[in-house]
C-alpha positions in Angstrom: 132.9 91.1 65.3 136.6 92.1 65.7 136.1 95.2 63.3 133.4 96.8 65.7 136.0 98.9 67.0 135.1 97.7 70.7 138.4 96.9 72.3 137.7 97.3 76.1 134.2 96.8 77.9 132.9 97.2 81.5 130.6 94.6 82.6 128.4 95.4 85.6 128.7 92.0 87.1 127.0 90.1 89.7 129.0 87.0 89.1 125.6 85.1 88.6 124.9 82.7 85.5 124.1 85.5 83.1 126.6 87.9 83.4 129.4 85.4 84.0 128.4 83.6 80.6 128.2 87.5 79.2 132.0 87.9 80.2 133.3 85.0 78.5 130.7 85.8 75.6 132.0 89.2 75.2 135.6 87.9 74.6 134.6 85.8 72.2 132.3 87.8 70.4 134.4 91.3 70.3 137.9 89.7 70.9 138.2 92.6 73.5 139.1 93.1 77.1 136.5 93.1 79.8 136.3 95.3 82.9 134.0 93.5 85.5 132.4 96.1 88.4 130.5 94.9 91.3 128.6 97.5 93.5 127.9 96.7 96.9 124.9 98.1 97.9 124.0 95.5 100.4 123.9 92.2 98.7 126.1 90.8 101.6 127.4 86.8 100.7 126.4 87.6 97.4 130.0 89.4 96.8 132.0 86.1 97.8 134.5 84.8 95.5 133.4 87.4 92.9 137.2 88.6 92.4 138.4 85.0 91.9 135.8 84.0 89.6 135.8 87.1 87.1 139.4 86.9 87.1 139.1 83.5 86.1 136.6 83.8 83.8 138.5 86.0 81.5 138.2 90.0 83.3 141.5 91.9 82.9 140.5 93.4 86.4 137.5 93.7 88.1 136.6 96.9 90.5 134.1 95.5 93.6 133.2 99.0 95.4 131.2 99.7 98.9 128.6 101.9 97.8 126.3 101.5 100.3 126.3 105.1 102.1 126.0 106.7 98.3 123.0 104.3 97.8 121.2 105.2 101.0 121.9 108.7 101.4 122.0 110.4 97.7 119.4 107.8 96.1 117.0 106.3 99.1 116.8 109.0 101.3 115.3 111.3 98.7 113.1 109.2 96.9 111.8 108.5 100.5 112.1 112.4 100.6 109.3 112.4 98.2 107.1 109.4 99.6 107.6 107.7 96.4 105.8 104.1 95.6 105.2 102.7 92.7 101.7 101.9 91.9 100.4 102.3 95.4 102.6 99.7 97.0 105.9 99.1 95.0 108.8 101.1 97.1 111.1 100.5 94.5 114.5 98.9 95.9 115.2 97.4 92.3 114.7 100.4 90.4 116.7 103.2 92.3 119.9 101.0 92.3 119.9 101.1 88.4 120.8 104.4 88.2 123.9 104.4 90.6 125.5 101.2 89.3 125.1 102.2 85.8 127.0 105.8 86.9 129.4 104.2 88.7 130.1 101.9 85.4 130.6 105.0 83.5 132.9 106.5 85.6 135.2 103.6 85.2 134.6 103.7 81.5 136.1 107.2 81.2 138.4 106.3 84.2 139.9 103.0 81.9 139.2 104.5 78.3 136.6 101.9 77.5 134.9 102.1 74.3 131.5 100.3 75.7 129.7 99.0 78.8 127.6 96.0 78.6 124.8 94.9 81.1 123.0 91.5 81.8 119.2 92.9 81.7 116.8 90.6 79.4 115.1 92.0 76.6 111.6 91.8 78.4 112.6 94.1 81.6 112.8 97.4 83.5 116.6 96.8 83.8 117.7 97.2 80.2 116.1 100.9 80.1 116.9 101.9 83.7 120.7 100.9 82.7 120.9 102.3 79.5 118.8 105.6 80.0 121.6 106.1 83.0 124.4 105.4 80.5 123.5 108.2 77.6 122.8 110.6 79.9 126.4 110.2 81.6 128.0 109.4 78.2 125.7 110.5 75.3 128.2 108.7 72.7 129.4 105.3 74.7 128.9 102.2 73.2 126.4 100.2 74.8 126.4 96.3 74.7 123.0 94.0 76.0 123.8 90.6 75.2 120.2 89.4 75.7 118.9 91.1 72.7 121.3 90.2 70.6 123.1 86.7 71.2 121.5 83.5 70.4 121.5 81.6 73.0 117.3 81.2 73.9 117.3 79.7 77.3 118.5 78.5 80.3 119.7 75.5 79.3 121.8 76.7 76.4 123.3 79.0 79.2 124.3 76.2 81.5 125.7 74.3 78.3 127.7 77.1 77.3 129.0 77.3 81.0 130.5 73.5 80.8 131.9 74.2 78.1 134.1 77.1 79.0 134.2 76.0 82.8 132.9 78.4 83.9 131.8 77.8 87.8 128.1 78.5 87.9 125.7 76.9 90.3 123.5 74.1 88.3 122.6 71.5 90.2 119.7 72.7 91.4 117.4 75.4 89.7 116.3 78.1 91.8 111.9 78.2 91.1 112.2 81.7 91.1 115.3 85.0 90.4 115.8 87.0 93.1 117.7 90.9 93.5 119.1 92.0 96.5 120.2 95.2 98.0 119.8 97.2 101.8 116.4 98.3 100.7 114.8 95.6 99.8 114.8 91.9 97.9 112.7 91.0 95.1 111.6 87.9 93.8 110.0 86.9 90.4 109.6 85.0 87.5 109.2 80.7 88.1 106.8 79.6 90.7 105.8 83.3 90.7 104.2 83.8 87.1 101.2 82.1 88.5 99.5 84.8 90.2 96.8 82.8 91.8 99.9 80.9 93.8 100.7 82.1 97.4 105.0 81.9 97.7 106.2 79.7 99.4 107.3 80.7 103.1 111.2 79.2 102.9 111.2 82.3 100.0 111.8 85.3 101.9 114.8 86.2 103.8 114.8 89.3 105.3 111.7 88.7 107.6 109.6 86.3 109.5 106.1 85.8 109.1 103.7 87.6 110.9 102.6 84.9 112.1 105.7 83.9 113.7 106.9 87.5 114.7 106.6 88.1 118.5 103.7 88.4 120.6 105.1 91.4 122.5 105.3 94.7 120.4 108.8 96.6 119.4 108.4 100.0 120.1 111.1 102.4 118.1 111.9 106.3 117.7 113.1 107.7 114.6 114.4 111.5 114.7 114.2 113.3 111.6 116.2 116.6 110.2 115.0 118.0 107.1 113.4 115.3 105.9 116.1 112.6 106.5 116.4 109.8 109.4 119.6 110.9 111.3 118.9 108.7 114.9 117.2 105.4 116.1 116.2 105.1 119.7 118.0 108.7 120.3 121.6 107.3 119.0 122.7 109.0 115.7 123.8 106.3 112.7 124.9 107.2 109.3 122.3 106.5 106.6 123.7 103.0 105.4 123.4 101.7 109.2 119.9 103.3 110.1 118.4 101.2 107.3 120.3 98.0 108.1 119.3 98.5 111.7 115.6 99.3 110.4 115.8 95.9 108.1 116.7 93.5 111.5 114.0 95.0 113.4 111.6 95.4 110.7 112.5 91.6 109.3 111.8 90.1 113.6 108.4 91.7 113.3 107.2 90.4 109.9 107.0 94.0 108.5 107.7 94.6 104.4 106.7 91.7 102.7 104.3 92.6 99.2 103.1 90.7 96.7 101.9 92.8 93.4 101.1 92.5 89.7 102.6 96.0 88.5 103.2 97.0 85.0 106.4 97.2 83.2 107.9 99.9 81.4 108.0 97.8 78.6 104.2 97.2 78.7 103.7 93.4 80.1 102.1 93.0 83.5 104.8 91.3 86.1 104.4 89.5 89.5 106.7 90.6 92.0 107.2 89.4 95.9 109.0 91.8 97.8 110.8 92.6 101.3 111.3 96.0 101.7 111.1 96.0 106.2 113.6 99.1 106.7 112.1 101.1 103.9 108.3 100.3 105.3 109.3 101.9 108.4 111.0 105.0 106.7 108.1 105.8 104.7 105.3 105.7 107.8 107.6 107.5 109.8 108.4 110.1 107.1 104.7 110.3 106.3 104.2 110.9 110.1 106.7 113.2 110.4 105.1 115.6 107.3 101.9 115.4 109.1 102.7 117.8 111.8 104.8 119.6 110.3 103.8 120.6 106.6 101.1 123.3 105.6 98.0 121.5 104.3 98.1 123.0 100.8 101.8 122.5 100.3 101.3 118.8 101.8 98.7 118.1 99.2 100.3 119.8 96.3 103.8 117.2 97.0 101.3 114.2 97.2 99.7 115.1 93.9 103.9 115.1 92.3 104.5 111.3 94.0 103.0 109.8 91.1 104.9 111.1 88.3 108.0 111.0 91.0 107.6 107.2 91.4 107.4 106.9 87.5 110.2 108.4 86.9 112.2 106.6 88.9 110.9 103.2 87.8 111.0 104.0 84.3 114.8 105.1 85.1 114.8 108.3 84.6 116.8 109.5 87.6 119.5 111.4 85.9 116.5 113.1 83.7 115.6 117.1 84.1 112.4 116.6 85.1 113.4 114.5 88.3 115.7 117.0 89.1 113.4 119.2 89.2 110.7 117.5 91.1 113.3 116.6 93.7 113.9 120.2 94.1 110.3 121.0 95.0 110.0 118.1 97.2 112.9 119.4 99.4 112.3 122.7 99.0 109.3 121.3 101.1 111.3 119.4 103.6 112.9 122.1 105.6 110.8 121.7 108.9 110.3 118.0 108.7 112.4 117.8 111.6 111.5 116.1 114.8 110.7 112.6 116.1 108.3 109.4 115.0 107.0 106.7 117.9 106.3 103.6 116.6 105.0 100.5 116.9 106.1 97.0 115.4 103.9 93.9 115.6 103.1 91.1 113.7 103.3 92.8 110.2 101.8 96.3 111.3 104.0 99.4 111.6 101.7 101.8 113.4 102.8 105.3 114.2 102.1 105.9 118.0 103.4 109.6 118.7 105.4 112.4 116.7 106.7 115.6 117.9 108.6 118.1 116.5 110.2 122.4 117.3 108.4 123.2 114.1 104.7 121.6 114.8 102.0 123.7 113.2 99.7 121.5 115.6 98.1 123.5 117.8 95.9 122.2 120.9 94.4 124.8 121.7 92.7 125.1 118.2 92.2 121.5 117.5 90.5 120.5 121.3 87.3 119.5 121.4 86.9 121.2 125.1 86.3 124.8 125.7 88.6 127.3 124.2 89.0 130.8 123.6 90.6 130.9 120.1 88.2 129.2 117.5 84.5 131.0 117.0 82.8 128.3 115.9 80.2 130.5 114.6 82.5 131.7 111.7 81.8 128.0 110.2 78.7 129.6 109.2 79.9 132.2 106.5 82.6 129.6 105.6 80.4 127.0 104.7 77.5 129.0 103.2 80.4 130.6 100.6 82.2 127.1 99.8 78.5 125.9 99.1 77.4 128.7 97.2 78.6 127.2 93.4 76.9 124.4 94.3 73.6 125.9 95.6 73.4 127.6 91.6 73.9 124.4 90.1 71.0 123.1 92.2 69.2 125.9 91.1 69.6 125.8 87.5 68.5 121.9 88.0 65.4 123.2 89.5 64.8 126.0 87.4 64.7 123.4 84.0 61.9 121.1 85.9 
């Protein structure tokens, strides 16, 4: 294929079995010079070596970048912003670092003149269109390159022989039952031991917590302050975004708090079983939810929560960079401007109950809400209200009645 016209490529790479085959792969297919970029968004030993290896696995140069604070505060925090989950219960960590990778990977494009980029998502996943939906919005005319749907290698396997053969270092003696993605929100694990969906994981799985059966007996108790909808502070002492969520993860992980297990449905239309860890974001979205509750207007509260589905969709489909998320982000922060205050909680053994919240803009009021004497509520207007709420149903009744 050395009359495609593809000269230069960037690779996002992970330095894992797939995309360090895809490297050499892309050499030999395109006769071209390959780019690798690594994003650190929180993967931690995962980044070893990664500069060796690419190197010597054919990159020209490979960019690894810290873009951990981006990830928390321009792509968590608002998604959190807008209580966002995924089917009830998916807080999707995989799918809102798609779209910041595959930016990031376009801004090197332009920055090194690159005709393509290329990506190491399969054929049956999320990944592919998260990537590539990210890519043509940035770059409406690059050239996009996904091995998997194209190549012919047709299994794992052929992927290991193809690593001996180039010498290419990639872990093999012993097969991992399962694939796992990691990042400061959250790890996933699926496919392997996991397709079954009848078959509990296995407890040496997960990583970022303990079980809550072997959390501690006594409970954590933790404030969050809020300002406009973001976390700013833990226990009173102000962090940046990237550090509030790794402190959130440690104490989250000690009580046993984040771990799901859920058949949700691809973009592409199969249903998938996922196990996740997500014990930061858990507590951000209780808190935040908290937070809302004392300070939001009940008609504006219930109008954002009737948005979080298509929110959630969006973002999972990977349409981040797409108008109509912009625009629903907008809304939801137009609605965040007194979410400011602080969240109590309480972790235990898997629970993270919200114990107290307080805040300069509560619309809570005692002296309405008490169920002692007051002088502010006549109850007797509950009357009228009710009779005139009732009243379209009272004629239905009555048209019942009157066809008897």
């Amino acid at each position: 294929m050395k009359d495609s016209g593809i000269k230069k490529v960037v690779l996002a790479y992970s330095g894992g079995l797939d995309t360090s085959i895809i490297l050499k792969w892309l050499i030999e297919t395109y006769g071209c010079e390959v780019i690798a970029f690594a994003a650190d968004l929180g993967q931690g030993q995962e980044l070893q070596g990664l500069n060796e290896k690419a190197l010597k696995t054919g990159a020209s140069k490979i960019y690894i970048e810290d873009l951990r604070e981006e990830f928390v505060k321009d792509y968590i925090f608002p998604m959190l912003r807008a209580n966002a989950i995924y089917e009830g219960t998916y807080m999707l960590g995989t799918s809102i670092a798609r779209p910041l990778i595959a930016k990031r990977q376009i801004e090197i494009a332009r920055q090194e003149g690159a005709d393509a980029v290329s990506h190491g998502s399969t054929g049956k996943g999320n990944d592919q269109v998260r990537f590539e939906l990210t890519y043509l919005a940035l770059s409406p005319h690059i050239k996009i390159i996904a091995p998997w749907r194209i190549w012919d290698f047709n299994s794992r396997n052929a992927l290991i022989d193809y690593a001996k053969k180039h010498g290419i270092p990639v872990p093999v003696s012993q097969e991992k039952p399962y694939s796992s993605d990691r990042n400061l929100f959250h790890i996933s694990f699926e496919g392997g031991i996991l397709e079954d969906p009848w078959s509990e994981p296995k407890e040496d799985m997960f990583l970022l917590s303990v079980s809550p059966e072997k959390a501690p007996d006594k409970p954590t108790y933790i404030e969050i302050g809020y300002v406009n909808g973001d976390p700013v502070s833990l226990d009173g002492k102000e962090m940046s975004p990237a550090t509030l969520l790794d402190n959130l993860n440690r104490l989250g992980g000690a009580n046993g708090i984040g771990r799901i297990d859920i058949v949700e449905n691809r973009y592409v239309g199969m249903k998938s079983r996922g196990v996740y860890e997500t014990p930061g974001g858990t507590i951000l979205h209780s808190a935040h939810r908290a937070m809302e509750s004392i300070t939001m207007d009940r008609e504006v509260m219930h109008f954002k929560d009737s948005l979080v589905t298509r929110y959630a969709e969006l973002v999972y489909y990977g349409y981040w960079f797409a108008p109509e998320r912009e625009v629903l982000q907008g809304t939801v922060d137009a609605t965040q401007h007194n979410v400011t205050g602080s969240v109590r909680l309480k972790l235990y053994k898997g629970n993270c109950i919200v114990v107290g919240r307080k805040s300069p803009h509560s619309l809570y009021r005692p002296d309405f809400a008490t169920f002692e004497e007051d002088s502010v509520y006549q109850q007797a207007d509950a009357t009228g209200f009710i009779r005139l709420n009732a009243l379209r149903l009272r004629i239905q009744a009555m048209a019942k009645e009157d066809k008897k």
